[in-house]
MDTraj code that builds the backbone (N, CA, C; nanometers):
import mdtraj as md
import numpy as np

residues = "UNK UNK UNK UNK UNK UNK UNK UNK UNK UNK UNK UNK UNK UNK UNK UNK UNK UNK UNK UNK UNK UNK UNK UNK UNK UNK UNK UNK UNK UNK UNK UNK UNK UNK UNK UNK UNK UNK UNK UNK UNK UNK UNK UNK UNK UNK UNK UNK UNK UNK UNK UNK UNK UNK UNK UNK UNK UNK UNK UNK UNK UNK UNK UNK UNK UNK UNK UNK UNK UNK UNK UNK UNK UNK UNK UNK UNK UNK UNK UNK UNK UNK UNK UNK UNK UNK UNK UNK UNK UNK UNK UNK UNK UNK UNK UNK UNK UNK UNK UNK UNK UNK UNK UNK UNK UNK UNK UNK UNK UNK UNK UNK UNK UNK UNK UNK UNK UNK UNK UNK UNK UNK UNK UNK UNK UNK UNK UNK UNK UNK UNK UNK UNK UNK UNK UNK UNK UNK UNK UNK UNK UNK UNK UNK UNK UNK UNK UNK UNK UNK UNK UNK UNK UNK UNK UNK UNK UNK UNK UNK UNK UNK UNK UNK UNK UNK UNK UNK UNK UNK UNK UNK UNK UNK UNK UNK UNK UNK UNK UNK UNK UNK UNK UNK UNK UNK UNK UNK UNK UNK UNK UNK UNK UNK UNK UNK UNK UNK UNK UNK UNK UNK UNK UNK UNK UNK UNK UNK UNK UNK".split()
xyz = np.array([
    [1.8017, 2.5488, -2.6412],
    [1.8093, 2.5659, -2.4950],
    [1.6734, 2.5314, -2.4333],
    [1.6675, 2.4352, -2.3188],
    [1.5452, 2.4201, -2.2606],
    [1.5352, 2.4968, -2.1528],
    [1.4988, 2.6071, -2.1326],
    [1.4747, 2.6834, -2.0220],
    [1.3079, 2.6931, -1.9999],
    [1.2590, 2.7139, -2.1083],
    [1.1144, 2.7674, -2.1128],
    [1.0941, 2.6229, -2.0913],
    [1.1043, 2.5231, -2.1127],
    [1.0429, 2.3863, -2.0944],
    [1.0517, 2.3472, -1.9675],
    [1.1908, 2.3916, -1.9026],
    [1.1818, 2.3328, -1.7286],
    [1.0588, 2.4782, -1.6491],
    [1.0572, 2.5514, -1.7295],
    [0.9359, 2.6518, -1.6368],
    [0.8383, 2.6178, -1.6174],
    [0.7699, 2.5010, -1.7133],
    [0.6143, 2.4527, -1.7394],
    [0.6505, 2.3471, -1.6116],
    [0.5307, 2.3239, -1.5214],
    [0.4981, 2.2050, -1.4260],
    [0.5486, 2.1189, -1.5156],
    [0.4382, 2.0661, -1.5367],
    [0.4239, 1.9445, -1.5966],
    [0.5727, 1.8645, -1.6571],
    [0.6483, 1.9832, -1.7609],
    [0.7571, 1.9077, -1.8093],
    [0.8316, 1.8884, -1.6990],
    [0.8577, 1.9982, -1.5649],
    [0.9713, 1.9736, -1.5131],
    [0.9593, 1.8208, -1.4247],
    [0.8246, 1.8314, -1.4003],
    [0.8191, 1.6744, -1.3069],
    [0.8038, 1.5176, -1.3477],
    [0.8098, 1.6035, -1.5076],
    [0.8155, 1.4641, -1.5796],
    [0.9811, 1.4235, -1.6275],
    [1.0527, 1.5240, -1.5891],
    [1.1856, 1.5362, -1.6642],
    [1.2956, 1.3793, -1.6687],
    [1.3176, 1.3490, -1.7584],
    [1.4491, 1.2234, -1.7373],
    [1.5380, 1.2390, -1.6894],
    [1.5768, 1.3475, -1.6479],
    [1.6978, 1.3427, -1.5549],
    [1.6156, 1.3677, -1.4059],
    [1.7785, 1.3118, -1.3206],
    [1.7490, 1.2958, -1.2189],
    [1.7627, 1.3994, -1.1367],
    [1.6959, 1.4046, -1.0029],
    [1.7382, 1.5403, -0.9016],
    [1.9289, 1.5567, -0.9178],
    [2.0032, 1.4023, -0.8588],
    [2.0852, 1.3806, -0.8254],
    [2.2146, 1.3777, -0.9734],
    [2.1136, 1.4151, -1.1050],
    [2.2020, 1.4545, -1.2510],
    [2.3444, 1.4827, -1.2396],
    [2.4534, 1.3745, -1.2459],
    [2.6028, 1.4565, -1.2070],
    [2.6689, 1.5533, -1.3084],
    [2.6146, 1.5759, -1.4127],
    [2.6459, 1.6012, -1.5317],
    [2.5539, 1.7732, -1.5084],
    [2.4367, 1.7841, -1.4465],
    [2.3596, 1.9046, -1.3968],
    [2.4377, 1.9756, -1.3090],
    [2.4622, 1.8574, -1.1896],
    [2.4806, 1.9392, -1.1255],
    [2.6393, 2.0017, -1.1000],
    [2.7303, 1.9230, -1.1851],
    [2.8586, 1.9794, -1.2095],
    [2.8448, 2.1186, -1.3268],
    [2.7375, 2.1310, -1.3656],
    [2.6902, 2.2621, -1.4641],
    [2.6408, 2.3691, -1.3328],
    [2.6099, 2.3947, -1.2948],
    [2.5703, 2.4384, -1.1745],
    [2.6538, 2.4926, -1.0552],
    [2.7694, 2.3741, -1.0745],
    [2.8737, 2.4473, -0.9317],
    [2.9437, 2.5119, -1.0538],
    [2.9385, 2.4859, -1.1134],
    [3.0305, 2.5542, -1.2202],
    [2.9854, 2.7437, -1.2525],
    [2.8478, 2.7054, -1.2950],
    [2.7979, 2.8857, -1.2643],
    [2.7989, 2.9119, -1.1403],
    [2.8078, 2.8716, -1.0065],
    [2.7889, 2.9489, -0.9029],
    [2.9667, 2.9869, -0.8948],
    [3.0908, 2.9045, -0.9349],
    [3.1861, 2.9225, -0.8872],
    [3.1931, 3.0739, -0.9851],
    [3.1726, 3.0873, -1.0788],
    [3.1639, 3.1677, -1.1841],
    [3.1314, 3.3360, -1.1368],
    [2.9789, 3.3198, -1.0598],
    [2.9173, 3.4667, -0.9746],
    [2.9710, 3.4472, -0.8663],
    [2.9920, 3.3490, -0.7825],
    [3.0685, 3.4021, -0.6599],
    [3.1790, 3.4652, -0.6772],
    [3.3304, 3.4084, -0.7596],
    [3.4190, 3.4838, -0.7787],
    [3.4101, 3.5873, -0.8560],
    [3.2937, 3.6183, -0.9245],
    [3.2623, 3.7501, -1.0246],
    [3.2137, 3.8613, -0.9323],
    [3.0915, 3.8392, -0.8295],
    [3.0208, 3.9473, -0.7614],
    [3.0112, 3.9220, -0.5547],
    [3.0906, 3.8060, -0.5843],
    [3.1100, 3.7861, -0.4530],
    [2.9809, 3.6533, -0.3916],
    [2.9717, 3.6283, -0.2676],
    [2.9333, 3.5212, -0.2198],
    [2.7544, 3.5377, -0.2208],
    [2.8070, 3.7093, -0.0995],
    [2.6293, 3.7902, -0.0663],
    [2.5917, 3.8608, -0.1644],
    [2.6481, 3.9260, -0.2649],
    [2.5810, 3.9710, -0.3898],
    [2.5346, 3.8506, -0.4715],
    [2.5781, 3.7183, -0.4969],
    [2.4930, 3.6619, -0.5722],
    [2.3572, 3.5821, -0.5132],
    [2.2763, 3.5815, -0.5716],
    [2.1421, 3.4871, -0.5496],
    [2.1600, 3.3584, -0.5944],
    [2.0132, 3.2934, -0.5903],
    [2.0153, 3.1419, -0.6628],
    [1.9436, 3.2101, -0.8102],
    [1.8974, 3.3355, -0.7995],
    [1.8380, 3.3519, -0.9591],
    [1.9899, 3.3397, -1.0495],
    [2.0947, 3.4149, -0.9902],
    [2.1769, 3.4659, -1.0988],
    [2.2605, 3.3269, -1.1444],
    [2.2829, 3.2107, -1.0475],
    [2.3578, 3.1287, -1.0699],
    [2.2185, 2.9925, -1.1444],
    [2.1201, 3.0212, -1.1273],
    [2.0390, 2.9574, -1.2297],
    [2.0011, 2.9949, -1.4218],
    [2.0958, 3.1620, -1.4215],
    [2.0685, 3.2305, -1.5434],
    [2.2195, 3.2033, -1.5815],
    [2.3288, 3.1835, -1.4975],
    [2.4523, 3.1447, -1.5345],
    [2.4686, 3.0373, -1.5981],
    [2.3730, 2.9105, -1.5251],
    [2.3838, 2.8183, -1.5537],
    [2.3510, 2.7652, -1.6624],
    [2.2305, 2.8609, -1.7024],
    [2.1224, 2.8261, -1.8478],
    [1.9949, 2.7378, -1.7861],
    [1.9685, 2.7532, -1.6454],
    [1.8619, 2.6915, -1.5751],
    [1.7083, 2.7616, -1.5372],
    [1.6188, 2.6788, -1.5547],
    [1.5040, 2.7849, -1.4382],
    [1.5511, 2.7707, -1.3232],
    [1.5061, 2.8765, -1.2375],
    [1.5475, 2.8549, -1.0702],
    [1.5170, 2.7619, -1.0259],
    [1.3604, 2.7012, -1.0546],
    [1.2945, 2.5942, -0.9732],
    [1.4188, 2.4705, -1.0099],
    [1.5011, 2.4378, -1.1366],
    [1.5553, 2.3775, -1.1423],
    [1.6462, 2.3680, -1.0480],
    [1.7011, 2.4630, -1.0429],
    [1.8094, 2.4719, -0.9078],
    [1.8252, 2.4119, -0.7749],
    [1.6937, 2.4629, -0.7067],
    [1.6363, 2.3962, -0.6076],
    [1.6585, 2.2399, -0.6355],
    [1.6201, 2.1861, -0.6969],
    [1.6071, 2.0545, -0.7373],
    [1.7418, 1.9510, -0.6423],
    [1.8461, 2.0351, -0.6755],
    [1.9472, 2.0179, -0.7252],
    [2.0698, 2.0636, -0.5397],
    [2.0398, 2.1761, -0.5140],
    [2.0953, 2.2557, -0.4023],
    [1.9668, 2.3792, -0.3003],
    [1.9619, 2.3567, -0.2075],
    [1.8581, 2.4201, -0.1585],
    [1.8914, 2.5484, -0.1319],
    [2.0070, 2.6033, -0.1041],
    [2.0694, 2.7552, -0.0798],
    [2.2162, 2.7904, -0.1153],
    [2.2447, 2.9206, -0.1163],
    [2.3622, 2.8956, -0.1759],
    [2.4551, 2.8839, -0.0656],
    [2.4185, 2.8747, 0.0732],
    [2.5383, 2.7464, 0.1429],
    [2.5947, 2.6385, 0.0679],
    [2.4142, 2.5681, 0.0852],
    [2.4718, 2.4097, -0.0203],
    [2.5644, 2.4603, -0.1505],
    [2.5684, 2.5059, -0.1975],
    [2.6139, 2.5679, -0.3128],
    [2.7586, 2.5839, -0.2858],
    [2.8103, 2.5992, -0.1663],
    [2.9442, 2.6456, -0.1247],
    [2.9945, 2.5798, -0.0857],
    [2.9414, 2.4901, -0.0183],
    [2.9527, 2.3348, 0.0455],
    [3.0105, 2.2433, -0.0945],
    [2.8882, 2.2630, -0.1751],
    [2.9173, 2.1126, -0.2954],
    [3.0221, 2.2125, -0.3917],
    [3.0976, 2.2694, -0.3699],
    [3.2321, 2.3875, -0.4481],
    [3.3086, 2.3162, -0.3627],
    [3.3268, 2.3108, -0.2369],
    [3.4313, 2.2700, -0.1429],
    [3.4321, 2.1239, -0.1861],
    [3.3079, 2.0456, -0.1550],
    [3.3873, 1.8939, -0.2627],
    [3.4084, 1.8841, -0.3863],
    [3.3787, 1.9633, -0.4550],
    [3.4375, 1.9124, -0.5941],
    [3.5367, 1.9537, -0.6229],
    [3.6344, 2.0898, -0.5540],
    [3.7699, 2.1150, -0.5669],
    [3.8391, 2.0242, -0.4752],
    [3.7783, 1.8933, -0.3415],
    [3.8530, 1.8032, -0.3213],
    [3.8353, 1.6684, -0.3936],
    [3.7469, 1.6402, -0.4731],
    [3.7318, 1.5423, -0.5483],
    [3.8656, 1.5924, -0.7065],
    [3.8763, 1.7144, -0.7281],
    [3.8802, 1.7457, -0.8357],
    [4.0699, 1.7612, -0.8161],
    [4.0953, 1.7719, -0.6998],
    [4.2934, 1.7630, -0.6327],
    [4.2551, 1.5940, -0.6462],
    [4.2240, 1.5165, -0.5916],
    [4.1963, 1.4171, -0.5932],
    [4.1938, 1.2986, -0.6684],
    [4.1513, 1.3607, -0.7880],
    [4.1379, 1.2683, -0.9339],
    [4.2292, 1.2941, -0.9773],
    [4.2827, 1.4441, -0.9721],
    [4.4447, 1.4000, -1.0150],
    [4.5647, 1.3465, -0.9797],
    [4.5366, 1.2983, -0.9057],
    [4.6214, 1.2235, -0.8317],
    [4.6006, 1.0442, -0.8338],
    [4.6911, 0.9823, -0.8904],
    [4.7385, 0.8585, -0.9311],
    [4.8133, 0.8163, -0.8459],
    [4.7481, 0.7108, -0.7370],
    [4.8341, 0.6662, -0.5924],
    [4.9523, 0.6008, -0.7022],
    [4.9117, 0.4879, -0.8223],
    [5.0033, 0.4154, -0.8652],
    [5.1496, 0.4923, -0.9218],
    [5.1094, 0.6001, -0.9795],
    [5.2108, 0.6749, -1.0409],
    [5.2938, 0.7174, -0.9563],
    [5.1895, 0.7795, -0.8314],
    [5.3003, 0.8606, -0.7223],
    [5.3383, 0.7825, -0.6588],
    [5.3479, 0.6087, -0.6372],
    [5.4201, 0.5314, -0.5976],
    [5.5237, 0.5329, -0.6286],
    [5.5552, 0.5410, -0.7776],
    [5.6833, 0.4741, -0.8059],
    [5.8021, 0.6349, -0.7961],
    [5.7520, 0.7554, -0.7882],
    [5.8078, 0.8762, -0.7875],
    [5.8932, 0.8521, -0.6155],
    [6.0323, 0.9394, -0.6983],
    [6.0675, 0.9969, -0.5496],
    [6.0278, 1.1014, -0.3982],
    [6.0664, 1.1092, -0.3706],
    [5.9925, 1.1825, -0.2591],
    [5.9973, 1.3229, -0.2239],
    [6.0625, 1.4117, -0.3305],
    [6.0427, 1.5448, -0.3268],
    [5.9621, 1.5339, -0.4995],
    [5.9620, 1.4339, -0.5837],
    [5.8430, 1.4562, -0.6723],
    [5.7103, 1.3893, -0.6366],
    [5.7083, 1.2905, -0.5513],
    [5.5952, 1.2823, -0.4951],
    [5.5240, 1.4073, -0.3860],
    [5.6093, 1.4919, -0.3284],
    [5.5236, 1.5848, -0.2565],
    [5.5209, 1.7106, -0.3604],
    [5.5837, 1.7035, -0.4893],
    [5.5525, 1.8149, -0.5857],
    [5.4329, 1.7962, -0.6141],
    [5.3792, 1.6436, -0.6697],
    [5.2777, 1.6066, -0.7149],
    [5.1615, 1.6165, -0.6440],
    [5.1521, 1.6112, -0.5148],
    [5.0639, 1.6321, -0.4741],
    [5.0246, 1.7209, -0.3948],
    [5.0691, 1.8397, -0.3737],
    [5.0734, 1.9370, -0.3419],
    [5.0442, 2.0350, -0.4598],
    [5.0792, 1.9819, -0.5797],
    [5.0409, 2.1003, -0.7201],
    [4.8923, 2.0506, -0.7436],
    [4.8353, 1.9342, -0.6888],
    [4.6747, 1.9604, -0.7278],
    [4.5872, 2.0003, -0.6854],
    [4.5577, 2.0387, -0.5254],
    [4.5088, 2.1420, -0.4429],
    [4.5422, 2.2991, -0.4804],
    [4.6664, 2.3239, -0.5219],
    [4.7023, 2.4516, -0.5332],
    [4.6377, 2.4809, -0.6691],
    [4.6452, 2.4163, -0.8093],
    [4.5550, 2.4155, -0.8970],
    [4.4392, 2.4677, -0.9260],
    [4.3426, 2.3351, -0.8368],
    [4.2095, 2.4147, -0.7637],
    [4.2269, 2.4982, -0.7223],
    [4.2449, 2.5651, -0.5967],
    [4.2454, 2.6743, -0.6045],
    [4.2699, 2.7990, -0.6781],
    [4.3579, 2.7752, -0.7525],
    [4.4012, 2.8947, -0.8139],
    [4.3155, 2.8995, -0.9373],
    [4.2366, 2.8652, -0.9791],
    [4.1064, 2.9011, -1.0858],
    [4.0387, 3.0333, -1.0510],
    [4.0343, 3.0716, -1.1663],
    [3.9636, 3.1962, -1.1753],
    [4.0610, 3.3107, -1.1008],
    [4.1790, 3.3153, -1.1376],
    [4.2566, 3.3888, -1.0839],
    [4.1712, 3.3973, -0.8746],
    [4.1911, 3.2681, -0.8244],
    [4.1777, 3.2739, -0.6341],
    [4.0548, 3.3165, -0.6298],
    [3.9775, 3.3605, -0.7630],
    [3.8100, 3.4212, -0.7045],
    [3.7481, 3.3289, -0.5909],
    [3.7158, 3.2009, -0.5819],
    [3.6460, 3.1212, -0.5246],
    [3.7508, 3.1022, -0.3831],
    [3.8167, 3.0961, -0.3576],
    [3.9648, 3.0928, -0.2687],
    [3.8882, 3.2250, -0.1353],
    [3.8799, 3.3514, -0.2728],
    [3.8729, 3.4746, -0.1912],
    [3.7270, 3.4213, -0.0687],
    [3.6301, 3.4105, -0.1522],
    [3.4925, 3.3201, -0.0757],
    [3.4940, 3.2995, -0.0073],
    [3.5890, 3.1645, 0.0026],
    [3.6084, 3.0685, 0.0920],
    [3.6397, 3.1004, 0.2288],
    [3.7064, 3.2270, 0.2092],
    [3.8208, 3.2888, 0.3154],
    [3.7055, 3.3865, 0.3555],
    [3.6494, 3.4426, 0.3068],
    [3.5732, 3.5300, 0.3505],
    [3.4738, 3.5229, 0.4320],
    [3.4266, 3.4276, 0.3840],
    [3.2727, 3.3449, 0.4598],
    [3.3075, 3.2102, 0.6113],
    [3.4316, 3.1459, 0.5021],
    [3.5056, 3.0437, 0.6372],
    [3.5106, 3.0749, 0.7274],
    [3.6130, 3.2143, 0.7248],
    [3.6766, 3.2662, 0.8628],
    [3.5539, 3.3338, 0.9731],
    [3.3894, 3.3719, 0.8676],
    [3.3092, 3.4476, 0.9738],
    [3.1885, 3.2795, 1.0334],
    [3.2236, 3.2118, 0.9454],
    [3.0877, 3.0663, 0.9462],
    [3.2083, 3.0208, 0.9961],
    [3.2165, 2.9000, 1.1168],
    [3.2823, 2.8403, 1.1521],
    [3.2272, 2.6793, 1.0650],
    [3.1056, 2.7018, 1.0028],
    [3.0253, 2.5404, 0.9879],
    [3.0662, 2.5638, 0.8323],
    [3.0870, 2.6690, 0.8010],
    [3.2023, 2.6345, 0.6387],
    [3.3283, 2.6571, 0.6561],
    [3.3984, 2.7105, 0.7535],
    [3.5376, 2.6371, 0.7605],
    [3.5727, 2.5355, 0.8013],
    [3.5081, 2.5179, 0.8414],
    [3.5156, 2.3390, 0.9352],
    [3.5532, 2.2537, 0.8000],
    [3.4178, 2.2804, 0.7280],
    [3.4130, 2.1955, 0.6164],
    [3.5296, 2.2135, 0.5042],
    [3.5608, 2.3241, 0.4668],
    [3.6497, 2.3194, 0.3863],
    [3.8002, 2.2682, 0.4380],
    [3.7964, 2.3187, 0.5696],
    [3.9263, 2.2565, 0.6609],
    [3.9205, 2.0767, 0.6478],
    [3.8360, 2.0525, 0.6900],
    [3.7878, 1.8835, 0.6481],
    [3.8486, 1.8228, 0.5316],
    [3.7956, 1.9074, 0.4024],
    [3.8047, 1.8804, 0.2601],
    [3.9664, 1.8319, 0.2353],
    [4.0722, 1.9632, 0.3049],
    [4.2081, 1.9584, 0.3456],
    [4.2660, 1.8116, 0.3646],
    [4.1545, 1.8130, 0.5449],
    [4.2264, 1.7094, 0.5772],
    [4.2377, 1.5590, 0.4484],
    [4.1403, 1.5549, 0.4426],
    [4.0931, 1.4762, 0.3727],
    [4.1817, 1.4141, 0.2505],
    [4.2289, 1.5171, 0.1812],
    [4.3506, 1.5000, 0.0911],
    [4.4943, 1.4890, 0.1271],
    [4.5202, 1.5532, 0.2395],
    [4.5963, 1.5158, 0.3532],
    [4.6059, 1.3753, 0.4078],
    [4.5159, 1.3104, 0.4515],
    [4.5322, 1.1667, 0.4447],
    [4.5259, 1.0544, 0.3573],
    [4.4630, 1.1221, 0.1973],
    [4.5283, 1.0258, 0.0990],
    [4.6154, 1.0159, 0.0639],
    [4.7192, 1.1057, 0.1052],
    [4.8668, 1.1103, 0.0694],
    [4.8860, 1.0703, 0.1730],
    [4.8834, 1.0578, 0.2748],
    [4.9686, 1.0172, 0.4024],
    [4.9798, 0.8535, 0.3951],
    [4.8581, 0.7977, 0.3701],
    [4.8302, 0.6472, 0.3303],
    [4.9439, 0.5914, 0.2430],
    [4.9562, 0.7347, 0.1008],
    [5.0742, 0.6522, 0.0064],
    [5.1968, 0.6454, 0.0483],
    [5.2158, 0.7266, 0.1495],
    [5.3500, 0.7623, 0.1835],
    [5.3952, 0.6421, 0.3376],
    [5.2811, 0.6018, 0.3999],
    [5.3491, 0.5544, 0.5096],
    [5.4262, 0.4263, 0.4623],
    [5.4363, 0.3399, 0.3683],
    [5.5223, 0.2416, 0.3185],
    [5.6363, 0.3199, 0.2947],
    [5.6741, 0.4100, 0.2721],
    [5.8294, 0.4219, 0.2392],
    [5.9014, 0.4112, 0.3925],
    [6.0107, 0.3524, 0.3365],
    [6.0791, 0.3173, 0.4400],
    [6.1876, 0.4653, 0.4579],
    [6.2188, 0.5654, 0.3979],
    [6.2722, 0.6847, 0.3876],
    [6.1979, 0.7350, 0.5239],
    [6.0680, 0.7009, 0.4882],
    [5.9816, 0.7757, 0.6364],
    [5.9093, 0.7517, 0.7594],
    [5.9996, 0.6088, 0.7735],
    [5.9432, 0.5626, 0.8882],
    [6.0192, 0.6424, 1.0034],
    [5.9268, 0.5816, 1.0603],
    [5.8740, 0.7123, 1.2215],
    [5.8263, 0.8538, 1.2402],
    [5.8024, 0.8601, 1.0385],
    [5.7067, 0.9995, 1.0453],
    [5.6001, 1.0314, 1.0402],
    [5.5144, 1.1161, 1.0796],
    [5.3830, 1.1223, 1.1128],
    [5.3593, 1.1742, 0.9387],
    [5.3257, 1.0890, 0.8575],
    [5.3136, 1.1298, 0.7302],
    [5.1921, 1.2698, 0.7308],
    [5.0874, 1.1783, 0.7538],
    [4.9843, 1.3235, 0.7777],
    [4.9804, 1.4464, 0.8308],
    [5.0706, 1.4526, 0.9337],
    [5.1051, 1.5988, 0.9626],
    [5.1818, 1.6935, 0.8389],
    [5.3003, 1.5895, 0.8211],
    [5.3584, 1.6189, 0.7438],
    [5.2940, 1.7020, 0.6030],
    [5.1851, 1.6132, 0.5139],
    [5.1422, 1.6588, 0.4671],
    [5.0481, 1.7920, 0.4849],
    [5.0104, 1.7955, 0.6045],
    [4.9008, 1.8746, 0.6161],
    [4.9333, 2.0273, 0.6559],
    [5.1406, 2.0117, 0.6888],
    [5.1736, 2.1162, 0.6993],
    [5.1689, 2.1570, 0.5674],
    [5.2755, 2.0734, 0.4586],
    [5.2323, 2.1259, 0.3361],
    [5.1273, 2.1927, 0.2350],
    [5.0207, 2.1684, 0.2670],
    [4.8915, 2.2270, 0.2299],
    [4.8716, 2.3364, 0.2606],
    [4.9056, 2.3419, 0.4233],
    [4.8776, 2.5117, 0.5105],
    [5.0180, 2.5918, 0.4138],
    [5.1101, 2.5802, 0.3621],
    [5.1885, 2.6156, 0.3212],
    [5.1192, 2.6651, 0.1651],
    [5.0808, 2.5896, 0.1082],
    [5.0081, 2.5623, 0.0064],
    [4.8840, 2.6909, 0.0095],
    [4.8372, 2.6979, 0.1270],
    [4.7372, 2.7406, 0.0752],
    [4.7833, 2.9280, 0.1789],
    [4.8501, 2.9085, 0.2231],
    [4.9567, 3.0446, 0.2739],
    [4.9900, 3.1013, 0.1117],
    [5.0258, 3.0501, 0.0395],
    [5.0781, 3.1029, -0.1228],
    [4.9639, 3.1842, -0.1677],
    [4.8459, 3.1055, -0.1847],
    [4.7083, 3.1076, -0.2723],
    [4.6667, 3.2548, -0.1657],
    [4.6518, 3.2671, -0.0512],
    [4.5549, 3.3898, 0.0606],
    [4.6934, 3.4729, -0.0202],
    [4.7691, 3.4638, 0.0277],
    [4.9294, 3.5991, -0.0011],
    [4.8839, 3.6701, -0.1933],
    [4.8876, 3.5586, -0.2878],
    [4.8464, 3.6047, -0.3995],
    [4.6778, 3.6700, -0.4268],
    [4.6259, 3.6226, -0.3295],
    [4.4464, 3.6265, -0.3461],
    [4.4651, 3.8284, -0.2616],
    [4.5445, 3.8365, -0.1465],
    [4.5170, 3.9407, -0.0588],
    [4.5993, 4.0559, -0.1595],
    [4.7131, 4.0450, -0.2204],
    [4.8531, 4.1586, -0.2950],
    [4.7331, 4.1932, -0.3945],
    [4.6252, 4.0920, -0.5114],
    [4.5977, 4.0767, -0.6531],
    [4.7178, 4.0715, -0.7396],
    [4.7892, 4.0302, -0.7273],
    [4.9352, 3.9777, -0.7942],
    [4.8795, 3.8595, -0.8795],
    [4.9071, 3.7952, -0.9896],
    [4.8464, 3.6751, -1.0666],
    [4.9565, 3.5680, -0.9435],
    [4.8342, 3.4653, -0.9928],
    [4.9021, 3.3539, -0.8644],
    [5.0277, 3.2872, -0.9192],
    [5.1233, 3.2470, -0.8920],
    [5.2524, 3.1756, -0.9172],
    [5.2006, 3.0399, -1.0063],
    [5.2836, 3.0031, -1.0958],
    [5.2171, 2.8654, -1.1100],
    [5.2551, 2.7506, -1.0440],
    [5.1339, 2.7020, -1.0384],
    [5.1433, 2.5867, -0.9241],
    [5.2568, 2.4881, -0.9194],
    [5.3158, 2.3828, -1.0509],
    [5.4087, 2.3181, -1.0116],
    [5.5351, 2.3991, -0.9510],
    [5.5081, 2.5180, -1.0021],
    [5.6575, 2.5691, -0.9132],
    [5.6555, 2.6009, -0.8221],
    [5.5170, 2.6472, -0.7538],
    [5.5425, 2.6801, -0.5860],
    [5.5284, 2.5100, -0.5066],
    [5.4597, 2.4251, -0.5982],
    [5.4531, 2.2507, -0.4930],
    [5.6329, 2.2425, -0.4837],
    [5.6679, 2.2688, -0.6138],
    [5.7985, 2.2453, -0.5965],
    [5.8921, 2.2930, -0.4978],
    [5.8922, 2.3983, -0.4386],
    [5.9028, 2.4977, -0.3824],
    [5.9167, 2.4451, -0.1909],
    [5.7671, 2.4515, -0.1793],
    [5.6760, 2.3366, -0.0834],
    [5.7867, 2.2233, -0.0554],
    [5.7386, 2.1276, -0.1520],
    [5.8044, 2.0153, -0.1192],
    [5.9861, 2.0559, -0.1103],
    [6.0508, 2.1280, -0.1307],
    [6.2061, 2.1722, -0.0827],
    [6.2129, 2.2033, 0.0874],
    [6.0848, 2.2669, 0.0980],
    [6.0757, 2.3117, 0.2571],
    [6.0609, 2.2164, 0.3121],
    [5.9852, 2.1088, 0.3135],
    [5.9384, 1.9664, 0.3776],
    [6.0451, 1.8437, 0.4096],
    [6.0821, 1.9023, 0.2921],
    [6.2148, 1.8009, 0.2871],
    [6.3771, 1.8289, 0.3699],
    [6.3343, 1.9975, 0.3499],
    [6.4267, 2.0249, 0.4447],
    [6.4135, 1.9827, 0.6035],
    [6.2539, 2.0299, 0.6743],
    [6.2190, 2.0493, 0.7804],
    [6.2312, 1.8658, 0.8142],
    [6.2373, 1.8022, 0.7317],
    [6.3015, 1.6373, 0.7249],
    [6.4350, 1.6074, 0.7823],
    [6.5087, 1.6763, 0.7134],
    [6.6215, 1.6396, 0.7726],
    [6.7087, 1.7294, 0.8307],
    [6.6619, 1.8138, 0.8802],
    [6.6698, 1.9391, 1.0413],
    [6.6295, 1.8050, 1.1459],
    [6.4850, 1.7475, 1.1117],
    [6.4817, 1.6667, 1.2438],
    [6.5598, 1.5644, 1.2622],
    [6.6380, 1.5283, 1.1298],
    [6.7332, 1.3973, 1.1807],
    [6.8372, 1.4329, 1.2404],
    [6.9004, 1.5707, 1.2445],
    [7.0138, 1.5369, 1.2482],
    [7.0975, 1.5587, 1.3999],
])
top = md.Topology()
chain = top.add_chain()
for i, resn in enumerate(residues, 1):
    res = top.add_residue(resn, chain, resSeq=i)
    for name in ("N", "CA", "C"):
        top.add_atom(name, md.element.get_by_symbol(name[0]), res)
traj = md.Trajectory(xyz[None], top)
């Protein structure tokens, strides 16, 4: 373990890795997601998520300047991380209540780690910081319109506002995750509540046609 080596000056400013290390700093959101959902957002420091991590603090810094940033770079990597699982090509060729299973079970996923610990956070701090709900609301949209993109070629859904569409699904989505996070009930598993999801969507589909 190099801990005592990033404490010395000298080694740390000589170090081969970079500030911007993706491989660091995915070690890193990883211990903070760890003490936030363990002791909460304001009980943890940057010491404890630098001793989580197997880091010196100064390393930390390096890396995230407070544990905002810290909450911030959690919010993209659970939308990078719905994101990567998701295969526009695959969910092309799927139908359209397994295409909104599919993508609706990889947000809910993320979230549901660590039995909703990081979820609880989110909700906690979002709802009082408007400049981290914004952002995590963003993160939403965000995945919300990569699905909307795959979806506006089907001809099943022309004249629908795909992105709403989706973005109701998510609020639905993430209505499941607060309901299991607020009872402490273990969370449902995810393909079965997307599944679930996407039955409602599909319904609220063809209520409007008819």
């Amino acid at each position: 373990m190099n801990t005592h080596s990033e404490e010395k000056g000298p080694v740390k400013r000589t170090s081969p890795r970079p500030a911007d290390d993706p491989q660091r700093r995915a070690i890193i959101l990883h211990a903070a997601q760890v003490c936030f959902a363990q002791d909460g957002f304001h009980r943890t420091n940057m010491r404890a998520v630098a001793r989580q991590a197997g880091l010196a603090e100064g390393t930390l810094y390096h890396h995230f300047r407070s544990k905002d940033d810290l909450l911030l770079g959690l919010f993209g990597a659970l939308g990078e991380q719905a994101r990567d699982s998701l295969d526009p090509a695959a969910l092309a060729a799927l139908n359209l209540r397994d295409f909104l299973r599919a993508f609706l079970a990889a947000p809910l996923a993320a979230l549901a780690q660590d039995e909703a610990g990081l979820l609880r956070v989110i909700l906690s701090e979002g709802l009082i910081r408007r400049d981290l709900g914004r952002a995590f609301a963003d993160g939403l949209n965000g995945t919300a319109d990569l699905g909307a993109q795959a979806l506006a070629a089907r001809p099943e859904l022309r004249g629908v506002d795909t992105g709403e569409l989706l973005r109701t699904g998510l609020t639905l989505v993430l209505g499941h995750c607060v309901q299991g996070a607020l009872s402490g009930d273990p969370l449902p598993d995810p393909q079965v509540t997307a599944a679930r999801v996407a039955d409602v969507l599909l319904a609220l589909l063809t209520a409007e046609r008819a």
